[in-house]
C-alpha positions in Angstrom: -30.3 -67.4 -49.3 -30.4 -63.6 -48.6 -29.5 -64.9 -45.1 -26.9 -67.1 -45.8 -25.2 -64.1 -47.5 -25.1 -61.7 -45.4 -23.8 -64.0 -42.6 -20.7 -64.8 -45.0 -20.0 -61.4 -46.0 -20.2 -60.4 -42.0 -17.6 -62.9 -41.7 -15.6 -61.8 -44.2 -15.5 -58.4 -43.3 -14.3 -59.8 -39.8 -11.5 -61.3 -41.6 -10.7 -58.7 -43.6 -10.6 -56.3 -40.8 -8.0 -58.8 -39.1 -6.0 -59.2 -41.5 -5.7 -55.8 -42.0 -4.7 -55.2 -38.1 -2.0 -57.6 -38.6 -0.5 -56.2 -41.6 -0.2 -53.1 -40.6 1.0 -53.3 -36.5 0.0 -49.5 -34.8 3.9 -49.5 -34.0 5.6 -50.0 -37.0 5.4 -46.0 -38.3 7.7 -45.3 -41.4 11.0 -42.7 -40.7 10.4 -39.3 -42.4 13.1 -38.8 -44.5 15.3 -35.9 -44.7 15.1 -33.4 -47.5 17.2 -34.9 -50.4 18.8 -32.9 -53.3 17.7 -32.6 -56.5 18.3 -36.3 -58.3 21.7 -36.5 -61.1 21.3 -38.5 -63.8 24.8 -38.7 -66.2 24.0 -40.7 -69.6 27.2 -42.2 -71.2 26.9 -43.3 -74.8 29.8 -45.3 -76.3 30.6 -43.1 -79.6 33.1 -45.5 -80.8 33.8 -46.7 -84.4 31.6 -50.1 -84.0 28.6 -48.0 -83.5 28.5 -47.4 -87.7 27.1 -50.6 -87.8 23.6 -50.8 -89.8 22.3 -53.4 -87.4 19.1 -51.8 -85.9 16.0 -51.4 -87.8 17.8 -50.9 -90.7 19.6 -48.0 -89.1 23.2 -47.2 -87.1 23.4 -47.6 -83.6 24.7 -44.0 -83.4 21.3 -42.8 -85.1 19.2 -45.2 -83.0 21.1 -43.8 -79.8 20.5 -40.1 -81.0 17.0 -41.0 -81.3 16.5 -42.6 -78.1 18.4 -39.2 -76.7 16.1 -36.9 -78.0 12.8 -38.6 -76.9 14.2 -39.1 -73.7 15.7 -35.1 -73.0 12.2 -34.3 -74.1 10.4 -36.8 -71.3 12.9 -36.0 -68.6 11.2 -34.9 -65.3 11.9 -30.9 -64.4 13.3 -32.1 -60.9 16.2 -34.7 -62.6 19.7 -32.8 -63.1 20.8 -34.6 -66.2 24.2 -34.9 -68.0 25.9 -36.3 -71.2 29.2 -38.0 -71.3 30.9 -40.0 -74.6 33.5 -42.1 -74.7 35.6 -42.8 -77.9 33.6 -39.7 -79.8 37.1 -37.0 -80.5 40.1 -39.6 -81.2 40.6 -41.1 -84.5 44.5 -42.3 -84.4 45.5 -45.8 -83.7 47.8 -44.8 -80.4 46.1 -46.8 -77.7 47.0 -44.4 -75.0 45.7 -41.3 -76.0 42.6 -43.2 -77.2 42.4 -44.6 -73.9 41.9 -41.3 -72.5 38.9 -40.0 -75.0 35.8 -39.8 -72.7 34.8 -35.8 -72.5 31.4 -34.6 -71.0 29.1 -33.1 -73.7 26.6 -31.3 -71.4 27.3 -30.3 -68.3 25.1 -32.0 -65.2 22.5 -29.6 -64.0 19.1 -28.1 -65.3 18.3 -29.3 -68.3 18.1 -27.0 -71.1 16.9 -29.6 -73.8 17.3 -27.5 -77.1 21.1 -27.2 -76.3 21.3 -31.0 -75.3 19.8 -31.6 -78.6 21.9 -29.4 -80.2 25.3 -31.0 -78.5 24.2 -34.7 -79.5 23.7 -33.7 -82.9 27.3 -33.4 -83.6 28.4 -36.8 -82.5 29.9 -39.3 -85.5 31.3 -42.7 -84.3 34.8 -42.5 -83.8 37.5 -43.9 -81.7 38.0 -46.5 -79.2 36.1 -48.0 -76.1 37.1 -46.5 -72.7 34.6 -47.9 -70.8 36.5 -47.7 -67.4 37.7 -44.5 -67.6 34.3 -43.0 -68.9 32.9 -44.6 -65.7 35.9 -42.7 -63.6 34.9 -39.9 -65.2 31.5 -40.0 -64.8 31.3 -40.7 -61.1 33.3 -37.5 -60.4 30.4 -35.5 -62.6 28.3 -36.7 -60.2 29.9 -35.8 -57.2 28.2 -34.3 -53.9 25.0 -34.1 -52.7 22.8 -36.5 -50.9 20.6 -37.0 -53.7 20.0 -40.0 -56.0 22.6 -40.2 -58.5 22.0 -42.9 -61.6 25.0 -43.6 -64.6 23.1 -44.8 -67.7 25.9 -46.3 -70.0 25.2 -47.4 -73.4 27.9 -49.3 -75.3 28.3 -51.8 -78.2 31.2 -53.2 -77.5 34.0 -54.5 -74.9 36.0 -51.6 -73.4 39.3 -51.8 -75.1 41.5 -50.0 -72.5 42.5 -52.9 -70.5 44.0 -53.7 -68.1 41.9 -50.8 -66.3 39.0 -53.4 -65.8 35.6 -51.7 -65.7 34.1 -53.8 -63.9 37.3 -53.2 -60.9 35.8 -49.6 -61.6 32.7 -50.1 -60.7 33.4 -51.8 -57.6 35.8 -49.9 -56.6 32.9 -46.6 -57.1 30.6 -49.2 -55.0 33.2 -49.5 -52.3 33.1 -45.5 -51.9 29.6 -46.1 -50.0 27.9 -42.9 -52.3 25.1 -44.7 -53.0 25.7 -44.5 -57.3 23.7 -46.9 -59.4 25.3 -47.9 -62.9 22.8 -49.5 -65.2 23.8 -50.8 -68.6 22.2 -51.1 -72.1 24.0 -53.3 -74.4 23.5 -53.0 -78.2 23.0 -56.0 -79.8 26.4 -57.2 -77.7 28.6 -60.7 -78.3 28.9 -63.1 -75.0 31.7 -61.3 -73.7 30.1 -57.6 -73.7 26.9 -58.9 -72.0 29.2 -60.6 -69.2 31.2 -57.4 -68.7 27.9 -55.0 -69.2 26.3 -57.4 -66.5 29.4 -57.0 -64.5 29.6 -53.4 -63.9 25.7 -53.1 -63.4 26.0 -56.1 -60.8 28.7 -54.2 -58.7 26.6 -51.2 -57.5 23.4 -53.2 -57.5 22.3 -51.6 -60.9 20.9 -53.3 -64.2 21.9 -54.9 -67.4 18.9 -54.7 -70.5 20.2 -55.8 -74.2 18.8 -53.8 -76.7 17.9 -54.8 -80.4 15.8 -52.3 -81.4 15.2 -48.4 -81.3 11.9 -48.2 -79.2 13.4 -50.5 -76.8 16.3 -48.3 -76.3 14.2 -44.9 -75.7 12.0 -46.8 -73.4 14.9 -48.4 -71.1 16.6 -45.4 -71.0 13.4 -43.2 -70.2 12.6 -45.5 -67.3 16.1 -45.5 -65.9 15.9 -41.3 -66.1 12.7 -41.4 -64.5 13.3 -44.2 -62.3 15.9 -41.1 -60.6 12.6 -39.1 -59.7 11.8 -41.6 -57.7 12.0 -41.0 -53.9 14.3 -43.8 -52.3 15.8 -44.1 -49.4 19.8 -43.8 -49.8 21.9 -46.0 -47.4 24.4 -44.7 -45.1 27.6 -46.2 -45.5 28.7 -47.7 -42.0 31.9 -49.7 -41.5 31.6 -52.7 -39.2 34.1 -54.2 -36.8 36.1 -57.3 -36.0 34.0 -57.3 -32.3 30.8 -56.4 -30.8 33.0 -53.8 -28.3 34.9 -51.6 -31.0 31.2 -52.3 -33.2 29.3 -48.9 -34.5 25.8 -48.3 -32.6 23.2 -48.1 -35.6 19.5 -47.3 -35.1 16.8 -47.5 -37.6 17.4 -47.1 -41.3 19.0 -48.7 -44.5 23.3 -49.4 -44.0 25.8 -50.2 -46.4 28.9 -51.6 -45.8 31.8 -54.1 -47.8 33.0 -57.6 -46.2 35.6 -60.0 -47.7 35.2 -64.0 -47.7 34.0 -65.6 -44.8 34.2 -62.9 -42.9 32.3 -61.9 -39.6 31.0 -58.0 -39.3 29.6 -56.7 -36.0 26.8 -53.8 -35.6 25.5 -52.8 -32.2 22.0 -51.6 -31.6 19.8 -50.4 -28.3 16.6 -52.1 -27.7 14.7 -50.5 -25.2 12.1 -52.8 -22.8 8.8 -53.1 -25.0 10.5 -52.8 -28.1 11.3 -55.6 -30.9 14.9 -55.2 -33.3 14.2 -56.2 -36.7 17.1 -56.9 -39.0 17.7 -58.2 -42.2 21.1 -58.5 -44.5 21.6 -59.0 -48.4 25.3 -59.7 -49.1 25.6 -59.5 -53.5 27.5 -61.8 -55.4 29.1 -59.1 -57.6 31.9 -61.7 -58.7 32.1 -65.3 -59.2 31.9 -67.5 -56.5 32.8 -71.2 -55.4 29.3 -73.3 -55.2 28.3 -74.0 -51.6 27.9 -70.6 -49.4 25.8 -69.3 -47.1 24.9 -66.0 -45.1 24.0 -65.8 -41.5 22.7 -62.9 -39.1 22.8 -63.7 -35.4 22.6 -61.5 -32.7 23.9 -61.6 -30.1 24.3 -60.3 -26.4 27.7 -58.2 -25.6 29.4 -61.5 -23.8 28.5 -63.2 -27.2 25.4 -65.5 -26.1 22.8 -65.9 -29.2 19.4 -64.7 -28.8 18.5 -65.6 -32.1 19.2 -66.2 -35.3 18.7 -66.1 -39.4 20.2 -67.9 -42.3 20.2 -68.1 -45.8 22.8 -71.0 -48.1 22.6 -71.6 -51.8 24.8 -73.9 -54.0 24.2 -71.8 -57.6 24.8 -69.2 -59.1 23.2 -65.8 -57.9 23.0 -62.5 -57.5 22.2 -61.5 -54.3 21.1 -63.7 -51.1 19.3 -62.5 -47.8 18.6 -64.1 -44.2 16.8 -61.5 -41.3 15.8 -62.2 -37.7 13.6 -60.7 -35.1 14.0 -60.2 -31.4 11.6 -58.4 -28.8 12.6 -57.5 -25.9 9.8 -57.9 -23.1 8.3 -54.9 -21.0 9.6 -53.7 -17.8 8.0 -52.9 -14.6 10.9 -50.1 -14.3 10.1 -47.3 -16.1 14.0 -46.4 -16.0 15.1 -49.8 -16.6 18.2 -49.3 -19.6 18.3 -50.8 -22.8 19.7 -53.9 -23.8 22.8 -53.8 -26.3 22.3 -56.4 -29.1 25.1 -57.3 -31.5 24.0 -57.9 -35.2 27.3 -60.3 -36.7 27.1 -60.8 -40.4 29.2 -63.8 -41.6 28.9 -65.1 -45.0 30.8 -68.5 -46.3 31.1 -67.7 -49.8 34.6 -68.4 -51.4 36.1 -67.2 -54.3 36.5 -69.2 -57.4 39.9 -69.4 -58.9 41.4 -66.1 -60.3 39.2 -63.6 -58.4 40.3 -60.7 -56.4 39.0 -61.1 -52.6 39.4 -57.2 -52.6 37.0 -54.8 -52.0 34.6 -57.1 -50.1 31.0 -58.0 -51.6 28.6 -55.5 -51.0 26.5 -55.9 -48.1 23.3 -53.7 -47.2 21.9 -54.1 -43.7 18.3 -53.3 -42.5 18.0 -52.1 -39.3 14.4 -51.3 -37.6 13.8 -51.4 -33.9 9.9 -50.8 -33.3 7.2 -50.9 -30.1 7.3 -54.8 -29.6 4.2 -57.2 -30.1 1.5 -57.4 -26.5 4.4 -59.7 -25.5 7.7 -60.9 -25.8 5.9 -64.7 -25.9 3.7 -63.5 -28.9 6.6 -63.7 -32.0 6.2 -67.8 -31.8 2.5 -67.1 -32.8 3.1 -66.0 -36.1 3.3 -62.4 -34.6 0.0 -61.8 -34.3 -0.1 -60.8 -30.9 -4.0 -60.8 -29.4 -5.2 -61.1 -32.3 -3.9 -64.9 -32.3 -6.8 -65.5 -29.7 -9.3 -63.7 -31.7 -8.2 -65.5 -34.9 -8.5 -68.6 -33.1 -12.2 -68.1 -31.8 -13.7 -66.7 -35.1 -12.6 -69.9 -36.8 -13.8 -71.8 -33.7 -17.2 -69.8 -34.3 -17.6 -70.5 -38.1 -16.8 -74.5 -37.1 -19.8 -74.7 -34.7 -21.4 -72.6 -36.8 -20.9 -74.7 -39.9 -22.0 -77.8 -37.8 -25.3 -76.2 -36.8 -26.3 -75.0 -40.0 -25.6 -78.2 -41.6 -27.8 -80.1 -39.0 -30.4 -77.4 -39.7 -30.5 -78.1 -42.9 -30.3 -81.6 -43.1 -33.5 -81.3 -40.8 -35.2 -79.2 -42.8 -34.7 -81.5 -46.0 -36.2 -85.2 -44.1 -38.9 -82.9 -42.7 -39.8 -82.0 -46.4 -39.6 -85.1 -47.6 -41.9 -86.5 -44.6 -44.7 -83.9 -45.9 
């Protein structure tokens, strides 16, 4: 028995030790990053009159949001530059456009002093209207410069009522800028019509929508989304791809962003050197409503527009966001000087929109680009990528067959000579 174990254990170890060279290839080694700025964080709460209502926990929204501020500005992380924007919190009058333009910023984005955030959210009573979009205007502007991650935490209870300045047009439109700002939204206990706008504007800059019921849920979300800016990430560069591989922008490694209308084709060049292998994947967001039937595809190709290879990705529902990618070695070379090959990533997507929908700005699309030292060879990508280790994967499980085999024929022995005796 003691026998039997060890010999399993030996080969598990075996495999273990495989599977742990294939998962991590020696030359797939992660970018440093450059030194980012200090995170921004803006939180806009909806001060308008609807948030009176005595809906959660027995409590306002307004004293369930200054709740959830408090806890929060006391758990905010030392490095997070955070900031404090209201909508609808100074106009009382019934003129729509001067309500239209009450949004002011309470605390200013930078250091945190938390006894005089506390102090500045103390003072606000529900008031005035919604102006969600121009809030969101606002607030992007607040958060201006930097390379840093910048987050918009808006909390609303209600439809912005400053159409037709449609926030969720905003919010694309701040996506289409290429600065890398996430909006996430919290709705408080919303109708049908909120949620699908709230949803909106977090969908558009690839952010998220949380309804909220009740006050612990509210100071956790918004907690998480504060400290979720702490978080090193890895900011794309915005990149602007062309009608043809020749006029195309040469990307190397890292994380691009980029817009592209319906069923339209985007081209991105990029070197691969003799021994190395282009990896390259593409999510294009559905950040609007779309026809059913589409598809994405990501072929590349060579400059004269032959494929080398391809990758696609179709749906027929409703979604969010859908993703193809492709791989592509490129073999060694005898010629230490031989030049690298120019391969054209083209992004084409079939989507369509559904009736009523602007086709303007394009959906958002984020490219992946990584070009690393290339498997043993060029042949080895059809065996799962395993390179050598294919041929040592297939003689250990040759090994435990025969071995298997001969210990069941050993024991089998053992047992009739036992029953002879």
């Amino acid at each position: 028995m003691i026998t039997r174990q060890r010999l399993a254990a030996g080969v598990c170890a075996l495999l273990a030790a495989l599977t742990a060279g294939i998962a991590f290839p020696t030359g797939a080694v992660a970018d440093e990053t450059a030194e980012q700025a200090a995170p921004k964080v803006e939180l806009v709460l909806d001060v308008s009159g609807s948030m009176r209502a005595r809906d959660i926990d027995g409590g306002s929204r307004m004293s369930a949001a200054k709740q959830a501020f408090n806890e929060v500005l006391d758990a905010t992380p030392e490095e997070v530059q955070l900031g404090i924007r209201t909508l609808g919190a100074n106009y009382r009058g019934n003129d729509r456009k001067t309500g239209c333009k009450d949004t002011a910023q309470l605390y200013p984005v930078g250091t945190l002093n938390r006894t005089e955030a506390k102090t500045a959210v103390a003072t606000l009573t529900p008031t005035g209207w919604t102006p969600i979009g121009p809030a969101l205007l606002k607030a992007a502007g607040d958060l201006d410069g930097g390379n840093g991650t910048r987050r918009i935490v808006l909390i609303s209870d209600g439809e912005d009522t400053c159409q037709p300045l449609d926030p969720c047009e905003v919010a694309r439109e701040i996506a289409a800028k290429g600065i890398g700002l996430t909006i996430d939204t919290l709705g408080l206990v919303p109708d049908a019509k909120t949620r699908d706008q709230l949803s909106c504007i977090a969908d558009a800059t690839g952010g998220t929508y949380t309804s909220v019921q009740h006050k612990e849920e509210l100071t956790d979300r918004v907690g998480q989304l504060v400290k979720r800016a702490a978080d090193p990430v890895v900011t794309p560069v915005a990149v602007e791809g062309a009608t043809a591989c020749t006029s195309a922008p040469t990307l190397k490694s890292g994380l691009y962003t980029d817009r592209e209308e319906f069923a339209q084709h985007r081209y991105y060049r990029v070197d691969v050197k003799p021994g190395q292998e282009l990896r390259a994947s593409v999510s294009v967001a559905a950040d609007r409503e779309v026809n059913p039937d589409y598809g994405v595809l990501l072929r590349a190709v060579t400059v004269h527009g032959r494929e080398i290879v391809r990758g696609e990705a179709a749906g027929n529902g409703r979604t969010d966001v859908i993703s193809t990618g492709l791989r592509y070695p490129k073999a060694e070379s005898d010629d230490e000087n031989a030049p690298a090959e120019t391969v054209c990533l083209q992004v084409s997507n079939s989507f369509s929109a559904a009736s009523g929908v602007k086709t303007t700005p394009g959906m958002p699309v984020e490219l992946t680009v990584d070009v690393v030292d290339g498997p043993d060879q060029a042949s080895d990508v059809a065996s799962f990528g395993l390179g050598r280790g294919w041929w040592l994967l297939g003689a250990l499980v040759l090994t435990g067959f025969l071995a298997g085999v001969l210990w069941g024929w050993v024991s089998r022995l053992r047992i009739a000579v036992w029953r002879t005796n």
